[in-house]
DRENSENU-54602 format. One record per residue (C-alpha): residue number from 0; residue in one letter; chain; z, y, x. Coordinates in steps of 0.1 Angstrom, whole numbers, plus 2048, in hexadecimal, padded with zeros to 3 digits. Layout:
N
i,aa,ch,zz,yy,xx
NUM,A,A,Z,Y,X $
...
end
This chain:
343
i,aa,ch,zz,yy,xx
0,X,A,4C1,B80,AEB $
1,X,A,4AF,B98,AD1 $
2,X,A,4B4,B7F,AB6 $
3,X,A,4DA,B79,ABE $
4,X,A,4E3,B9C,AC6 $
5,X,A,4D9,BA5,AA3 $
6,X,A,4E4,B8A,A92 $
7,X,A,507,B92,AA0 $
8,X,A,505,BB8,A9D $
9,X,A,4FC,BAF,A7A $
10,X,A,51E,B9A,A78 $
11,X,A,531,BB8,A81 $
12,X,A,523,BD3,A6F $
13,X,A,52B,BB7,A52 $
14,X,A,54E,BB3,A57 $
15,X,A,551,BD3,A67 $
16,X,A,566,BC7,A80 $
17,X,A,582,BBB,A6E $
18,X,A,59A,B9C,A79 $
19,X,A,58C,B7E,A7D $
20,X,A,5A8,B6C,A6E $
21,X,A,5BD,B4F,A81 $
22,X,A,5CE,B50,AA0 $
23,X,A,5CF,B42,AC3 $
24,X,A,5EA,B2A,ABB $
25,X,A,5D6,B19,A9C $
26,X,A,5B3,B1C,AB4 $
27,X,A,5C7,B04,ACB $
28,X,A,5D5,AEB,AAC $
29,X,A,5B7,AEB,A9B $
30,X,A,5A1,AE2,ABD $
31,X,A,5B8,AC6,AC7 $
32,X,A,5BB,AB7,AA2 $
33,X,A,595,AB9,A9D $
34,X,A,589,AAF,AC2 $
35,X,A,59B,A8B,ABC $
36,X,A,588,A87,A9E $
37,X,A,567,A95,AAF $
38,X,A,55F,AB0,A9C $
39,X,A,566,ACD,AAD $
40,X,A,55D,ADB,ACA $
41,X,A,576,AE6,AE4 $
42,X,A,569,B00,AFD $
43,X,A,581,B0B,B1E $
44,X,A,576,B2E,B23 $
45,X,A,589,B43,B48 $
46,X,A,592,B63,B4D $
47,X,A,5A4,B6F,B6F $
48,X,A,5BA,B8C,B4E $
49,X,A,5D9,B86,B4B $
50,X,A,5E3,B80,B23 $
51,X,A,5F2,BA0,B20 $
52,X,A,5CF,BB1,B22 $
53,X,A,5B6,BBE,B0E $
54,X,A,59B,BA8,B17 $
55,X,A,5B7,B89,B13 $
56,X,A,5BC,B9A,AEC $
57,X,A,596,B9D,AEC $
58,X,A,58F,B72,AF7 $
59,X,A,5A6,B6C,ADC $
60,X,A,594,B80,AC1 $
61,X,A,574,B6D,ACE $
62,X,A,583,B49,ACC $
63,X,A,592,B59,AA7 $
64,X,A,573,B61,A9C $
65,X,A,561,B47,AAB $
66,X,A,573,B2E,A97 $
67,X,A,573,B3F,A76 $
68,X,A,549,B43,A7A $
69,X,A,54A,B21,A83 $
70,X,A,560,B12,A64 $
71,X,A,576,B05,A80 $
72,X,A,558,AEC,A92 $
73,X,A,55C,B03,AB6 $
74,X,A,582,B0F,AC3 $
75,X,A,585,B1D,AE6 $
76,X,A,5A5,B18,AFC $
77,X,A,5A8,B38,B0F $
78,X,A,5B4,B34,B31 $
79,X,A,5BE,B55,B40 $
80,X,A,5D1,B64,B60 $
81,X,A,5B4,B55,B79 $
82,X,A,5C7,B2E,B71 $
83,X,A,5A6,B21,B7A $
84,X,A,598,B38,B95 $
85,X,A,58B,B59,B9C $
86,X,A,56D,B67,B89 $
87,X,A,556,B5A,BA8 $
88,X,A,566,B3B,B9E $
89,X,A,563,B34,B7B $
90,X,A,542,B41,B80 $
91,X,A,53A,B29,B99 $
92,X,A,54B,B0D,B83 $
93,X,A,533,B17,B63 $
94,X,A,514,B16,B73 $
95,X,A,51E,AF2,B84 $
96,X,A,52C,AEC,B5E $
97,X,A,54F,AE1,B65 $
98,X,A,55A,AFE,B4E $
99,X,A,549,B06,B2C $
100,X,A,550,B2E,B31 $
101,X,A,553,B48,B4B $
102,X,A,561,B71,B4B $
103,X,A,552,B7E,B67 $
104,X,A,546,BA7,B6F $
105,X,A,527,BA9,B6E $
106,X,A,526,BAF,B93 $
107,X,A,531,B8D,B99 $
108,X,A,514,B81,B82 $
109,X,A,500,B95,B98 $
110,X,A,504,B7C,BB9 $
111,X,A,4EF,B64,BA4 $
112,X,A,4D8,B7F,B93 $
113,X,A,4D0,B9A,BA8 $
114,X,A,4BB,BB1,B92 $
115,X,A,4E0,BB8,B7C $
116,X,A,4E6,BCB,B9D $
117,X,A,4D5,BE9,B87 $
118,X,A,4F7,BE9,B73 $
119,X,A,50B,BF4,B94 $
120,X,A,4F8,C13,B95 $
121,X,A,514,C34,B91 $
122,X,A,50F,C46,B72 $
123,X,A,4F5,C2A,B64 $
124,X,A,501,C32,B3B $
125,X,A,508,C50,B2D $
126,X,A,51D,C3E,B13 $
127,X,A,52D,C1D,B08 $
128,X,A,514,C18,AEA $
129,X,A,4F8,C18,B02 $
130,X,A,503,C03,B1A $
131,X,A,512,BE9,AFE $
132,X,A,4ED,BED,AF1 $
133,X,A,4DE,BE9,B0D $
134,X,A,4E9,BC2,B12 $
135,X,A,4E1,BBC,AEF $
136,X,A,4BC,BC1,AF1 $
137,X,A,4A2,BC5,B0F $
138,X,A,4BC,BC6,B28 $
139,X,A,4D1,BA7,B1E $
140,X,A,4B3,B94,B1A $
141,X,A,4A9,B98,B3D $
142,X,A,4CB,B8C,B4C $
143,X,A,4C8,B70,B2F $
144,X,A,4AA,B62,B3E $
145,X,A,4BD,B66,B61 $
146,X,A,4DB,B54,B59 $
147,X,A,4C4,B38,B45 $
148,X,A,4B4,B2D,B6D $
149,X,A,4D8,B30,B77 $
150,X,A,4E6,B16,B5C $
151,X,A,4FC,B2D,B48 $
152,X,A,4F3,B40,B26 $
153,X,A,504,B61,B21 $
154,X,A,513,B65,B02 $
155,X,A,523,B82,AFD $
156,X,A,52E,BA2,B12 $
157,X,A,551,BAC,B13 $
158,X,A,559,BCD,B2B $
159,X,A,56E,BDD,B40 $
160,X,A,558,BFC,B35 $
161,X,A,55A,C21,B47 $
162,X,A,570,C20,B69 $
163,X,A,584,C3E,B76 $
164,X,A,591,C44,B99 $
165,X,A,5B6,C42,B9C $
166,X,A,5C3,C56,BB7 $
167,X,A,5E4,C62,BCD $
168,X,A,5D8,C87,BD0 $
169,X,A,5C6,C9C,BB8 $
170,X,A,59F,C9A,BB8 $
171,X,A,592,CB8,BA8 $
172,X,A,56C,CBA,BBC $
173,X,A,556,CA5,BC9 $
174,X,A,564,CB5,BEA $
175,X,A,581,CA3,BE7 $
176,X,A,578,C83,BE8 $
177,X,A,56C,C89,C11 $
178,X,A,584,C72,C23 $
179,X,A,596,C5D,C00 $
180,X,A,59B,C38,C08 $
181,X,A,595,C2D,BE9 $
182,X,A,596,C03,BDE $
183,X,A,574,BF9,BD0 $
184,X,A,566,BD9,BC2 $
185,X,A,554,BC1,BDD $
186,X,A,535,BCE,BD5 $
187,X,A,518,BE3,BE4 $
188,X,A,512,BFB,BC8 $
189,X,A,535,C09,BC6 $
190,X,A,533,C08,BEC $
191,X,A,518,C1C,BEA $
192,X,A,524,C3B,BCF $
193,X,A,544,C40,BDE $
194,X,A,533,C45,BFE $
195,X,A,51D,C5D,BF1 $
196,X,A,538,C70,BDE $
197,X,A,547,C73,C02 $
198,X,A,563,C5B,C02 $
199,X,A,570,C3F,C18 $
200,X,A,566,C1F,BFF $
201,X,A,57A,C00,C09 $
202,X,A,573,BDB,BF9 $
203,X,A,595,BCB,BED $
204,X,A,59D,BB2,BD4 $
205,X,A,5AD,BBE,BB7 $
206,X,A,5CD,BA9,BBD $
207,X,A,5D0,BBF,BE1 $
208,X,A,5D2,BDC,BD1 $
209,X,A,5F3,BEA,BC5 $
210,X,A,602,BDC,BEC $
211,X,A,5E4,BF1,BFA $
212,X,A,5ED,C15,BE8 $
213,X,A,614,C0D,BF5 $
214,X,A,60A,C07,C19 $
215,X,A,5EE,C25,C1A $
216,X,A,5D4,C0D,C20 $
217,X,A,5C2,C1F,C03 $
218,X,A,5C9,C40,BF6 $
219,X,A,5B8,C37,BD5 $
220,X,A,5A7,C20,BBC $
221,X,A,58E,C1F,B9B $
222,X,A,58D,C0A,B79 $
223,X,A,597,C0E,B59 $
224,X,A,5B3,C29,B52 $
225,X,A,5C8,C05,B42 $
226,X,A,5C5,BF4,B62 $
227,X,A,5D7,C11,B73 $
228,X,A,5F2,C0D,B58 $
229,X,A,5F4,BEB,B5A $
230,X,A,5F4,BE2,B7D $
231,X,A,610,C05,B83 $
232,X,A,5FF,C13,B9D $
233,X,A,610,C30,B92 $
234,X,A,62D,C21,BA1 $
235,X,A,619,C1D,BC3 $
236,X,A,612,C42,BCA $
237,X,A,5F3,C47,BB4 $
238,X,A,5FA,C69,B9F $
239,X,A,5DA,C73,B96 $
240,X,A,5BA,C66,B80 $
241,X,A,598,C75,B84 $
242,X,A,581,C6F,B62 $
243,X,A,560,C67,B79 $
244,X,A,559,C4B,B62 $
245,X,A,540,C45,B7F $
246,X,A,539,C1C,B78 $
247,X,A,539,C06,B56 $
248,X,A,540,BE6,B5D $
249,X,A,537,BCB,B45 $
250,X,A,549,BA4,B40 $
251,X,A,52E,B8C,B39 $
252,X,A,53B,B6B,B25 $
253,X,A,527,B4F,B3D $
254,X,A,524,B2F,B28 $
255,X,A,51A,B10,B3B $
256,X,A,4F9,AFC,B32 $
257,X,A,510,ADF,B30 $
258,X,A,525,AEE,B16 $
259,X,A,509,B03,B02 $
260,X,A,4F5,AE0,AF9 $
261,X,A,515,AD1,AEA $
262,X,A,513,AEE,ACF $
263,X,A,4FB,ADE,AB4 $
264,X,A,4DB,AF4,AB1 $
265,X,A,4E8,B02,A8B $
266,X,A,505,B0D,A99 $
267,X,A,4F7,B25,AB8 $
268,X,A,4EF,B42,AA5 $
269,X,A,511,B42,A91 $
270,X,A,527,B39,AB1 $
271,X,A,512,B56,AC5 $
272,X,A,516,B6B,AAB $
273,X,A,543,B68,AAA $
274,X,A,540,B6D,AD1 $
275,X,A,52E,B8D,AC9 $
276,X,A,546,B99,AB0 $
277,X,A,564,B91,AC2 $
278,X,A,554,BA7,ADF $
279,X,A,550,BC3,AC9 $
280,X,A,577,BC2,ABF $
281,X,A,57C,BBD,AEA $
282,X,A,56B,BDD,AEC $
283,X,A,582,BF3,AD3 $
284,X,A,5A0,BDF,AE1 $
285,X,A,597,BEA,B03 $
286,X,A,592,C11,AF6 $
287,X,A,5B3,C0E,AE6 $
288,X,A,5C7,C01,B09 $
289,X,A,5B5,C1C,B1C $
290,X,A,5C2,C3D,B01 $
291,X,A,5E8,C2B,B03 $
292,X,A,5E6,C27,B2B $
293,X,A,5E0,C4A,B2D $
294,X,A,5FB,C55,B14 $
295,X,A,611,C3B,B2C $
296,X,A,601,C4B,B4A $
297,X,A,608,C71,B44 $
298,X,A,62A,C69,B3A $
299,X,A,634,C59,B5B $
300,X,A,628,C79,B6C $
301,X,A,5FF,C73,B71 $
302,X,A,5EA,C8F,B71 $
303,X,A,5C6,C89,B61 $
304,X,A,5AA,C9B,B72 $
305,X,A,589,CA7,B65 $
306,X,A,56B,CAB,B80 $
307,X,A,548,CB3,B82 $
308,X,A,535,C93,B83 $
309,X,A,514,CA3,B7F $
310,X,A,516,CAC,BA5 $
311,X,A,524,C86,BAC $
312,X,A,507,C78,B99 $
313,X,A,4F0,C93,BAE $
314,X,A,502,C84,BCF $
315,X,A,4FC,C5E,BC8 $
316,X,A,4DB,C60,BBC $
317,X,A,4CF,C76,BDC $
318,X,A,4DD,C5C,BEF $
319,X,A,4CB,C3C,BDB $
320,X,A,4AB,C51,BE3 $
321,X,A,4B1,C55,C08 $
322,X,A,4B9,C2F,C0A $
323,X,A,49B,C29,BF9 $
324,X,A,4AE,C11,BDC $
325,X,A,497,C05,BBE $
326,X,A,49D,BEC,BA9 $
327,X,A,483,BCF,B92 $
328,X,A,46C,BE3,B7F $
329,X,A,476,BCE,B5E $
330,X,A,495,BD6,B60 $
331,X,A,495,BFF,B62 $
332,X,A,47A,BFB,B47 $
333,X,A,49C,BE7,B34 $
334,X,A,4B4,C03,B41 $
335,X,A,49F,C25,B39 $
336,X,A,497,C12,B13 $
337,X,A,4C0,C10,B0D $
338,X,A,4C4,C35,B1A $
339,X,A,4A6,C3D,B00 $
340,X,A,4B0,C29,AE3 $
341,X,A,4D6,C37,AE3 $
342,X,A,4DB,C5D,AF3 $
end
């Protein structure tokens, strides 16, 4: 991971993140002209995004950059909108190896490697750099040689990054949370904070949201601020977003085993490499939808809120004391080195 991450980071700062060149359209030509005379690879990779996203702009900068590393011997065929499953799913299909690559959260990576559980800590980074640097040096390489037992290889991190809560009345103090329904991923550790900030968590599907807010099922929900544009839950009562950026959630790219040993062993470090740079330009397309969903956002009449998330992050970590949580040794060693190598 140490070797890859660098020589990717080394790709980037080298090209400074410009274009990659191509597009999706010639990815898909080239792939189907080449794979009949067999010499190009053709890899499927899922994603449950639609293509009006910017994680679906983000796979296609990947497969862009992938095939102009690769002088066009590796093309990927983007399949978005969850065509092919849920991220449980594709997951699922990878690590069988009936599909070549899987977007999942890393919370779903976390059914099959329990230690990532770490990364569903509240208030875990202090910044995107140090989380993004985290999984390209001690921390990735313990959730490489995870994945490795599990039959996948992880080759690159998109991310969702910082999430917000998205609310139908003001939150202004911790107090106010006491009593909020609020939507949360199907996982402990959000289960968890949003207890300890005092609210009501309740586990939902993201598709089960928007019809939630309208029938007061939930009085709020958290992501990024462009998922609250995109999905208009403006238009379903919520007027209010509260910058907690409490959680950062990362999207591992899960190659299967099956796929991964088609790539010839000269080609790894280049095709790793693309994937890394076309998650770099995820990361600023992502930082770019969240500044215009909040230009969208304040002009159809939501409020942003500030609050004092030194007294959350008091809360939840009182809380992960009094229920005793801990996690692998290895792995806070991994964390704390991140948080000490980028402040």
């Amino acid at each position: 991971m140490k070797k890859l991450a660098a020589i990717a980071l080394s790709a980037v700062m080298a090209m400074a993140l410009t274009a990659c060149g191509g597009n999706s359209q010639s990815t898909a030509t080239t792939g189907a002209t080449a794979q009949a005379s067999g010499d190009v690879l053709n890899f499927t990779m899922a994603m449950v995004d639609n293509t009006t996203s910017n994680y679906y702009k983000g796979a296609e900068k990947i497969a862009e950059c992938v095939e102009k590393a690769t002088d066009g011997k590796i093309t990927l065929t983007i399949q978005a909108g969850g065509t092919l499953g849920g991220e449980s799913d594709t997951l699922d299909m990878a690590i069988q190896g009936d599909l070549d690559i899987a977007s999942c959260a890393n919370s779903v990576l976390a059914n099959y490697i329990p230690e990532m559980n770490i990364l569903d800590q509240a208030f875990l980074w202090d910044s995107a750099d140090q989380a993004n640097y985290a999984v390209q040096n001690e921390l990735g390489d313990l959730i490489a040689e995870k994945a490795a037992t599990q039959g996948i290889h992880v080759i690159g991190y998109m991310e969702s990054g910082f999430r917000d809560v998205f609310s139908k009345k003001p939150i202004q103090s911790m107090s106010d949370f006491k009593g909020v329904k609020i939507r949360v991923m199907q996982n402990d550790g959000q289960i968890a904070a949003f207890t300890s900030f005092g609210a009501n968590p309740i586990a939902l599907s993201a598709s089960e949201q928007f019809t939630a807010l309208q029938q007061g099922t939930i009085d709020a929900c958290e992501n990024a601020v462009s998922n609250c544009w995109i999905n208009k839950f403006y238009e379903a009562g919520i007027n209010s977003v509260i910058n907690t950026k409490h959680a950062f959630v990362y999207i591992p790219l899960c190659m299967s085993d099956a796929a991964w040993n088609k790539i010839p062993e000269d080609l790894r470090d280049t095709f790793v490499a693309a994937v890394w740079e076309g998650c770099a330009e995820q990361w600023k397309y992502l930082d770019e939808a969240n500044a215009e969903a909040q230009t969208n956002l304040e002009g159809a009449g939501v409020t942003f809120y500030d609050i004092d998330t030194d007294e959350m992050q008091a809360a939840y970590e009182a809380a992960q004391q009094k229920n005793s949580v801990s996690y692998d040794a290895a792995w806070v060693t991994a964390v704390d080195a991140a948080k000490a190598a980028v402040k």
